[in-house]
C-alpha positions, 0 to 999 in steps of 0.5 A: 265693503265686505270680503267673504275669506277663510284665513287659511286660504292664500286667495283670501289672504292677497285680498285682504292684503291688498285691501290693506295696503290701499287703506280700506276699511273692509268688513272681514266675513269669514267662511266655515269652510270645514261646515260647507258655507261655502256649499250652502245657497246663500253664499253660492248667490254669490259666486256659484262656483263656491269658492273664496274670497268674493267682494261685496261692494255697492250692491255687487259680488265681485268673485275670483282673487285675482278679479277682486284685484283689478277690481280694487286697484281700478275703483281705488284709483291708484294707477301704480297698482295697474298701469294704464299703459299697454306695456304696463298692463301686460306685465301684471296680467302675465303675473296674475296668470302665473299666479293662476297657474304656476303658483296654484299648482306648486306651492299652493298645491303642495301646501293643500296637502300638509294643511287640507289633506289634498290628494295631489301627489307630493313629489310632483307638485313640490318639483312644480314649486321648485321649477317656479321658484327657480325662474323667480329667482332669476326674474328678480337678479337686478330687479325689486318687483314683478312687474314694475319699478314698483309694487303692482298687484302682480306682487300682491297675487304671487306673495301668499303662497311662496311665503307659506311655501314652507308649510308645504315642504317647499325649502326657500332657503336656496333662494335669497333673491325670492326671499327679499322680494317676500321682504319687501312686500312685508315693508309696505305700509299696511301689510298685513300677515298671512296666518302661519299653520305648523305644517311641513317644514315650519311644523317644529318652528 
């Protein structure tokens, strides 16, 4: 098994993590993205549309974060990861698009711009993270996890980029709710920490 990832990308990072947290032994290929790798043939044979991570396992290329998590949860066997139950599996999907959405276009974004140089516009992209943050918060008043009464890999999708929030300007500091969910993920067995960059507000940290 082998995990095509850069280690700045917050979409690598909650597939090694997840892989990680389900004790597997995956081989780490990283991408020079700065190079093009990712621009070059043979890494477009695995996922034309040129973006990390992508999985390799027994002989397919399995593409898209959030698709690698079901991917992982569902061949691991460990239902608590992905409920089986339509409720359940509901629950999850909800956070996986909010993970595809609402994250990728807040806090991700926010954060492309102090650690890429992205083009988006700062005050709008923040606000974005802000309005996120906000409904996390009230999500997790009375509550540990996303989707459950337990860790599922709704937790691990949403993780990456509200941790690193800071490097993009976005101050967490008004939400404690949100920040012991960050807490509680960082406690579980295998985690595995997403690289700090000194950007934004963790610049002079």
């Amino acid at each position: 098994m082998k995990i095509h990832h850069h280690p700045l990308s917050g979409h690598s990072h909650r597939v090694v993590l997840f892989a990680s947290l389900l004790g597997l032994n995956a081989e780490l290929v990283e991408v020079d993205l700065k190079s093009g790798a990712h621009k070059k043939p043979d890494f477009l044979a695995l996922n034309p549309f040129g973006q990390v991570p992508v999985l390799e396992d027994d002989g397919a290329a399995i593409a898209d974060s959030n698709a690698i998590l079901v991917y992982l949860a569902k061949k691991s066997g460990q239902r608590a990861w992905l409920p089986e139950d339509a409720r359940g599996a509901a629950a999850v999907q909800r956070w996986l698009s909010v993970a595809a959405g609402e994250v990728a276009y807040g806090p991700a974004a926010a954060r492309l711009i102090t650690v890429f140089g992205a083009g988006f516009n700062a005050e709008e992209v923040i606000g974005r993270a802000h309005a996120l943050l906000t409904k996390l918060e009230a999500h997790f008043a009375g509550r540990e996890w996303l989707a459950a009464d337990h860790p599922t890999i709704a937790d691990v999708a949403v993780y990456s980029y509200i941790a690193r929030a800071p490097e993009g300007n976005v101050d967490l500091s008004a939400y404690p709710a949100v920040k012991g969910f960050l807490a509680r993920v960082e406690a579980l067995p295998g985690f595995v920490p997403f690289v700090q960059t000194p950007a934004g507000l963790t610049a002079n940290v």
